[in-house]
C-alpha positions, 0 to 999 in steps of 0.5 A: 500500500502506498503512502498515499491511498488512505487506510482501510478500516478494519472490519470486524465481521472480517477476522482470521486467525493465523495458520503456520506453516510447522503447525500445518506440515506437522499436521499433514504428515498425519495424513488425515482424512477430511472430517479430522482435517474440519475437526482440527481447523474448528478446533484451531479456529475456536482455541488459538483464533481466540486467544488459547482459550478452552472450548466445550466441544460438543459433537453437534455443535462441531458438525454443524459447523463442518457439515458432518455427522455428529458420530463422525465428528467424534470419530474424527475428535478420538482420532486426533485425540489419539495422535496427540493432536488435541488435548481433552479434560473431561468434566462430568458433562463437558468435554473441553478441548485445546489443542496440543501445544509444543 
């Protein structure tokens, strides 16, 4: 941009989240197939997009923010649970969900 063309407001409906080139190499070596790939950016997106926070990861909310099945979802969630990707701790009815961090 140059010095003189006037700078762009920044608008909030329009955020991202940055996506680093180790995480995503780290990630592919995986191989994982697509609901793990839309389970993994969802819980990406929800957890260091918004500051490293927990979430409550429900398989019905998650599905229906990928378009996939709930029992799909929690095939993919136990499969990148089981790599290490994400982390849970379960409470007696929730079960938050962060990613790994190394």
């Amino acid at each position: 941009m140059k010095d003189s063309e006037p700078k762009r407001k920044k608008n909030p409906k329009y955020t991202y989240t940055v996506f680093y080139n180790r995480i995503y190499d780290a990630f592919m070596a995986q191989k994982p197939n697509g609901s793990e790939w839309a389970v993994f950016m969802y819980t990406y997106r929800e957890t260091v997009g918004y500051q490293g926070r927990t979430i409550d990861f429900k398989s019905v909310n998650v599905a229906h923010m990928t378009g996939h099945d709930p029992r799909t979802v929690d095939k993919a969630y136990k499969a990148l649970h089981d790599a290490n990707i994400i982390e849970s701790t379960r409470t007696k009815n929730r079960r938050p969900s962060q990613l790994q961090h190394e």
